[in-house]
C-alpha positions as CSV (number, residue, x, y, z in Angstrom):
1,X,0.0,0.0,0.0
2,X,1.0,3.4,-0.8
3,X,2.3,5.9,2.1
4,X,0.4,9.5,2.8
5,X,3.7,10.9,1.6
6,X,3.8,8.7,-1.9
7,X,0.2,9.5,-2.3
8,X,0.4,13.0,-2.0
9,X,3.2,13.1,-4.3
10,X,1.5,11.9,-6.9
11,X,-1.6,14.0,-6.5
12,X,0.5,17.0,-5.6
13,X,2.3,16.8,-9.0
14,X,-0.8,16.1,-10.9
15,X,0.6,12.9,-12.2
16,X,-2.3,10.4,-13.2
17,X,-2.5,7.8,-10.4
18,X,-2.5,4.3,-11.9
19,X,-5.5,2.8,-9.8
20,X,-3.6,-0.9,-9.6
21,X,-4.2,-2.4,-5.9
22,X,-1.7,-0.9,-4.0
23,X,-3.1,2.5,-5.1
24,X,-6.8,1.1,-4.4
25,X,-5.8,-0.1,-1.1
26,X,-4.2,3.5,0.1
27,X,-7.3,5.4,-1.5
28,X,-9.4,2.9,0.3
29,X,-7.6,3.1,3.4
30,X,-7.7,6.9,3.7
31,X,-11.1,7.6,2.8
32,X,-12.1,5.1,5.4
33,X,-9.9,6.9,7.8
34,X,-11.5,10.0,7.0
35,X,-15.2,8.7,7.4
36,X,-14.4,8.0,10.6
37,X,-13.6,11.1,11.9
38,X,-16.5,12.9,9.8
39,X,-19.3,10.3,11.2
40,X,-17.7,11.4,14.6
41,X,-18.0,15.2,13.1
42,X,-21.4,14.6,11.9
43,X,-23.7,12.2,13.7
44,X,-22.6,13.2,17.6
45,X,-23.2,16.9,18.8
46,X,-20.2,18.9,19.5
47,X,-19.2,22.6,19.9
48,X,-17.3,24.8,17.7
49,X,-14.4,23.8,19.8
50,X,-14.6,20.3,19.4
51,X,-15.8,20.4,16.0
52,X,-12.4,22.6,15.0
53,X,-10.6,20.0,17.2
54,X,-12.0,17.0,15.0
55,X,-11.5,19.0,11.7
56,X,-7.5,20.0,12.2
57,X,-7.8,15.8,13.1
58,X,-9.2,15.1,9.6
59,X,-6.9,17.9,8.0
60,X,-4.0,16.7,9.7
61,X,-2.8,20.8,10.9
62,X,-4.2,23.2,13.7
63,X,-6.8,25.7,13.0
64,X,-7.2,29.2,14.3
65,X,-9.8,30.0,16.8
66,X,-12.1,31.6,14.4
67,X,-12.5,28.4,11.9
68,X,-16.1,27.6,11.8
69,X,-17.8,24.5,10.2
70,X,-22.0,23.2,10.7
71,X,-21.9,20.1,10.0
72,X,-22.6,18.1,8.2
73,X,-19.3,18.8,6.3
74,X,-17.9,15.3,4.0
75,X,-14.4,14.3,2.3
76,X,-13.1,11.2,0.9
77,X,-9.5,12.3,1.9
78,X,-9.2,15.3,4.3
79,X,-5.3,15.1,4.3
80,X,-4.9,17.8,1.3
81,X,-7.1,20.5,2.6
82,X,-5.3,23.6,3.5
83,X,-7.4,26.0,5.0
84,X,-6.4,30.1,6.1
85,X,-7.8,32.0,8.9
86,X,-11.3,32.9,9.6
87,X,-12.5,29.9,7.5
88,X,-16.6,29.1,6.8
89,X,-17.9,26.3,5.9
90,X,-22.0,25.8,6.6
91,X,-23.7,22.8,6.4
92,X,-23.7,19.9,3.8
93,X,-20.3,20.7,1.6
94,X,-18.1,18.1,0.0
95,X,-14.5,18.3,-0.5
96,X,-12.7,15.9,-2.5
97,X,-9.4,17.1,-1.6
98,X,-6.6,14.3,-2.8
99,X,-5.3,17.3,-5.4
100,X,-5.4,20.2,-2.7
101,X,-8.0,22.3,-1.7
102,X,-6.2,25.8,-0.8
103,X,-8.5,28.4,1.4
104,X,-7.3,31.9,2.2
105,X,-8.5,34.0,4.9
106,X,-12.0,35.1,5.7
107,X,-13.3,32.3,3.1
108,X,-17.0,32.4,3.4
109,X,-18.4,29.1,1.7
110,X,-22.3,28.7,1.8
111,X,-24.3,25.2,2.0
112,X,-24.0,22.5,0.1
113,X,-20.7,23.8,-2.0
114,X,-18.8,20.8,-3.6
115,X,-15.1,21.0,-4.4
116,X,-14.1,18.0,-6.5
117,X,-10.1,18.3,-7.3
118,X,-10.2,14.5,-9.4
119,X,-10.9,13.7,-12.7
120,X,-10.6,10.6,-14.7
121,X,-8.9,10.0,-17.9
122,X,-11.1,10.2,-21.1
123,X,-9.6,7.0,-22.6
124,X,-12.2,4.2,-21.4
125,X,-9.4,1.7,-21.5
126,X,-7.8,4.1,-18.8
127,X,-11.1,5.7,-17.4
128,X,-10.1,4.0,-13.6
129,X,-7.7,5.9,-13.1
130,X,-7.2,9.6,-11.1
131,X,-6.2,12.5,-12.3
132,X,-5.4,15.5,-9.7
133,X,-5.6,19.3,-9.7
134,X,-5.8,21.5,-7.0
135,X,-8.3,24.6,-6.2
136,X,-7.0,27.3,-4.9
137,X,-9.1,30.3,-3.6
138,X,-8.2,33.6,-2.4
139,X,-8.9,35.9,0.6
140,X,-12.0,37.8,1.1
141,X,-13.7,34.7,-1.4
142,X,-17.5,34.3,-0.8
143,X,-18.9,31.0,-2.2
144,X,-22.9,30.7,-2.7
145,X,-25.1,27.8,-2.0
146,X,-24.8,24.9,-4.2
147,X,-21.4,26.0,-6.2
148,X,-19.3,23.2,-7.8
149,X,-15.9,24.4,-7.8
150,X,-13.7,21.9,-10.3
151,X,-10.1,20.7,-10.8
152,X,-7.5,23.1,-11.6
153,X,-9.6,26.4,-10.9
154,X,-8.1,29.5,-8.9
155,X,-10.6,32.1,-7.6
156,X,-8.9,35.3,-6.6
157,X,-8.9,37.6,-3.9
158,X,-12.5,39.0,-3.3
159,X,-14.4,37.1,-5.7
160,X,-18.1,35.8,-5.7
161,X,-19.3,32.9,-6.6
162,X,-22.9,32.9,-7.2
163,X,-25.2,30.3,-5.7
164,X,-25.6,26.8,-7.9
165,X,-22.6,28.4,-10.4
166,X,-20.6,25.4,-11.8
167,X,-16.7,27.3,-12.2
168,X,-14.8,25.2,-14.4
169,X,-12.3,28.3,-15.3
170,X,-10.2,30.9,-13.4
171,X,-12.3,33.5,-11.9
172,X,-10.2,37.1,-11.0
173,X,-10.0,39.0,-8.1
174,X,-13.1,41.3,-7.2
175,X,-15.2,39.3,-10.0
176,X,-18.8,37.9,-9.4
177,X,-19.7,35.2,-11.2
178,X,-22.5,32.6,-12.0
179,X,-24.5,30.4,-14.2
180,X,-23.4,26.8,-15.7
181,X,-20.9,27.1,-16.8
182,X,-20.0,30.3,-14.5
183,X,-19.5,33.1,-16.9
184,X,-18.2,36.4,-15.7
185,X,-21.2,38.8,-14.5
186,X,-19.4,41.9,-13.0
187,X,-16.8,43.7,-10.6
188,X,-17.2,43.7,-6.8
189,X,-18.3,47.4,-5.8
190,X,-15.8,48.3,-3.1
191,X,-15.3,50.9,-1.2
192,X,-11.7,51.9,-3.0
């Protein structure tokens, strides 16, 4: 079986990750390791202390005071998720994290928001196996209800995401953005 280390590396460098047993067995082996920790997260009650407590367990990294999550909150991984300070995360998101889910600071992310950082390869013949890219989003960011954020997309530094928006490109700093695919609507007013 594949080491976190050897795993990440693969998924880190956004190599394709052959899905032959001993790459089955690791994948399996985390996201079971994960589940644990989120039924815990989920289905007992717990304050925001012990619910930061239980998420830098599943992230594998201390949080700042001011992380909040409602739960329920799901992964398949946990070990790739890099969050800033001041984080938000309300009830019902899914993060599949094994290419890196990067979160700046005062990250407001709304219900139900998936983040999926896999793909698979178009080739049937090789359609098994895993192919990572990481999302990365800015400060200040503001994620509506029901967003899908997808592999390889960077959100900058003030943006919006508008609720249900499916962002399958790079979205700017200070832009808003929605629809499916999310097109660009307009600037952030600011007070600048």
């Amino acid at each position: 079986m594949l080491e976190l280390n050897e795993l990440l590396d693969i998924f880190n460098a956004g190599d394709a990750l052959v899905m032959d047993e001993e790459a089955a067995d690791a994948c399996n082996y985390y996201s079971i390791e994960a589940q644990k920790i989120t039924c815990e997260l989920n289905y007992n009650f717990h304050d925001f202390d012990e619910r930061r407590e239980l998420f830098s367990k599943l992230i594998g990294k201390e949080l700042d005071e001011e992380f909040r999550v409602f739960t329920p909150f799901f992964t398949d991984f946990g070990k790739n998720i890099h969050l800033g300070r001041n984080v938000f995360i309300n009830a019902g998101c899914k993060f599949q994290d094994q290419g890196g889910i990067y979160i700046g600071d005062d990250v407001l992310i709304g219900h139900n928001v998936v983040m999926a950082t896999l793909n698979h390869d178009e080739n049937p013949k090789n359609r098994a196996n895993l192919i990572a890219a990481p999302i990365r989003i800015g400060n200040k960011v503001w994620i509506g209800s029901n967003a899908t954020i997808l592999p390889g997309v960077t959100i900058g530094d003030g943006a919006i995401i508008a609720a249900g928006a499916v962002v399958t490109k790079d979205v700017g700093e200070y832009s808003i953005v929605a629809g499916v695919p999310a097109k660009f609507i307009r600037k952030v007013k600011t007070d600048e």
